[in-house]
C-alpha positions in Angstrom: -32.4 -25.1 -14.8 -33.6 -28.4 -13.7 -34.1 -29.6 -10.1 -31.6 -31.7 -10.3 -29.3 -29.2 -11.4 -30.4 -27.1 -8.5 -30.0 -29.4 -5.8 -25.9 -30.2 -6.8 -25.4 -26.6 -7.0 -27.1 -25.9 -3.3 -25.5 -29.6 -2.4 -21.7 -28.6 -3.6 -22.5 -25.0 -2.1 -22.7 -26.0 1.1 -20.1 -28.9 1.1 -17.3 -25.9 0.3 -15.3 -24.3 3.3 -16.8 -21.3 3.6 -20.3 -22.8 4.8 -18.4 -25.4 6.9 -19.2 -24.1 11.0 -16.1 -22.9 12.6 -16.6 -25.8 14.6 -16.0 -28.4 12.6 -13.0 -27.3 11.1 -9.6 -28.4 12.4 -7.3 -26.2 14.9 -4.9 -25.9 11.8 -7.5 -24.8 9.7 -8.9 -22.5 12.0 -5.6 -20.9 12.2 -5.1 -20.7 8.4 -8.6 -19.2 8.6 -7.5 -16.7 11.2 -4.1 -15.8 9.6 -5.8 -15.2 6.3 -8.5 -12.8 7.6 -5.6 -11.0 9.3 -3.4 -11.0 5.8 -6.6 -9.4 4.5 -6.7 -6.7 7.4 -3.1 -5.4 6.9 -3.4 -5.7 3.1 -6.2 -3.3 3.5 -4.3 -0.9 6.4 -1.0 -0.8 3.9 -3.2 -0.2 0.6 -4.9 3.0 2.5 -1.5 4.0 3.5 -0.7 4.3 0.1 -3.2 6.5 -0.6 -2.7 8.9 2.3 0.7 9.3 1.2 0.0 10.3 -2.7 -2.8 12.3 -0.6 0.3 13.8 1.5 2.4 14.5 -1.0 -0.1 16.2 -2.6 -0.5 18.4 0.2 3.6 18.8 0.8 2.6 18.0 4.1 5.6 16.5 5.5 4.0 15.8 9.0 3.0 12.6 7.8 6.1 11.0 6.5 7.4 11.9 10.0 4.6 9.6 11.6 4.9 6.7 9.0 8.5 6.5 8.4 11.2 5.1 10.0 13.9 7.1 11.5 16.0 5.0 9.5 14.2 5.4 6.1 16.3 5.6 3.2 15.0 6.1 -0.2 16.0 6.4 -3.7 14.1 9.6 -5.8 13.7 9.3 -9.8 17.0 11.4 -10.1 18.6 8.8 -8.7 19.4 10.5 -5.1 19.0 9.0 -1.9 17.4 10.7 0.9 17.2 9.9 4.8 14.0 10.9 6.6 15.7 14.0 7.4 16.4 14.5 3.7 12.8 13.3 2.4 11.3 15.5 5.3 13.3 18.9 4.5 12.4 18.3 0.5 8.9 17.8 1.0 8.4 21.0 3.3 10.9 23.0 0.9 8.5 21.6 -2.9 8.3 24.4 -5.1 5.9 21.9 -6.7 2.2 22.5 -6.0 0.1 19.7 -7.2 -3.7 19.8 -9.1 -3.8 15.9 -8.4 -1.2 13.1 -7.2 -3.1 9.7 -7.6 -1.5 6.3 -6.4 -3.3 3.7 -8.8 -2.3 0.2 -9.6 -1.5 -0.7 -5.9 0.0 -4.2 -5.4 0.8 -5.4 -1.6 2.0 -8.6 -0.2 2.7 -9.0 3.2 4.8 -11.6 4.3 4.4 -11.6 8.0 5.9 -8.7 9.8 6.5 -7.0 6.1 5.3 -5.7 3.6 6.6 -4.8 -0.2 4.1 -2.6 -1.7 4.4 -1.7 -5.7 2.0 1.4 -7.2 1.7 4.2 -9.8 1.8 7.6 -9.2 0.4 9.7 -11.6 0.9 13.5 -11.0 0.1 17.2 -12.3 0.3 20.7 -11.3 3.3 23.4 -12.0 6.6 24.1 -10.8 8.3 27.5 -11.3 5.3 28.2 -13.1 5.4 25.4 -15.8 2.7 23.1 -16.1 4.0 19.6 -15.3 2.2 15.6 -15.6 4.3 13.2 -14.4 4.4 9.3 -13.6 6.2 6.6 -11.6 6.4 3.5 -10.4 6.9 3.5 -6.6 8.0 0.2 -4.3 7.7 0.8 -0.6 8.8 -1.5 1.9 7.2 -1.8 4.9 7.7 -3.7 8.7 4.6 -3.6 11.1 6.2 -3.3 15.0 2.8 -3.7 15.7 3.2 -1.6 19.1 3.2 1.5 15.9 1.9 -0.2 13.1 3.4 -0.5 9.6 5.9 2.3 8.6 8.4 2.6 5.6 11.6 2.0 6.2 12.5 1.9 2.2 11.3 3.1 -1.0 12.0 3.6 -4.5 10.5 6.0 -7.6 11.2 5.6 -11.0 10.4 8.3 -13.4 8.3 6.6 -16.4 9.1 7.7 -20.1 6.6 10.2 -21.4 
């Protein structure tokens, strides 16, 4: 690489806006800035959530879908029922299914200020009534952030994939 070539890269590297100070940007941009880093933040919190509840679900511990959901959840199941909290609760404690893995993969979330729709993949295996199951689905959460508790469900939806 030539010096001349060096200098425009360092030269266009530092005329960018991630080298400009904090200072010199405007109060817009500052808040942009700000609102961006925050986006990032809950993007994160909501993409771990995700994968405490495959975790959860693994478990059939039903303790944590009473934290993170909504009194007022409602959800559709891949037979096509729709459950409450109460109803989601009682068939998570009551699982005859006992799990060798339950993976959320393929996690998609956009927040779109106090919400949050959150798309993923479960893939799962282990044996029910002693048959061996593998199972997956495409799961869409939606999400509000109260901020005094954080983000919880308050919607969700699993569709069985063919296979």
């Amino acid at each position: 690489m030539s010096y001349r070539s060096v200098c425009w890269l360092v030269t266009a590297l530092f005329l960018t806006p991630a080298f400009v100070p904090a200072q010199a940007l405007s109060p817009d941009e500052r808040k942009q800035r700000a609102l961006a880093m925050e986006l990032d933040v809950d993007s994160q919190e909501l993409l771990t959530l995700e994968r405490e509840t495959a975790h959860a679900m693994s478990l059939n511990n039903s303790s944590f879908f009473a934290r993170v959901y909504t009194d007022d959840y409602v959800g559709t199941v891949a037979s096509g029922e729709t459950r409450d909290k109460r109803a989601l609760l009682a068939s998570i404690q009551n699982s005859r299914a006992r799990y060798f893995s339950f993976i959320a993969s393929n996690v998609s979330v956009r927040v779109y200020g106090p919400s949050a729709v959150v798309t993923c993949t479960w893939s799962t295996r282990g044996e029910q009534d002693g048959r061996t199951f593998s199972r997956q689905y495409r799961v869409i959460h939606v999400y509000v952030n109260n901020r005094a508790g954080g983000w919880r469900v308050v919607a969700g939806q699993e569709t069985l994939l063919p296979g």
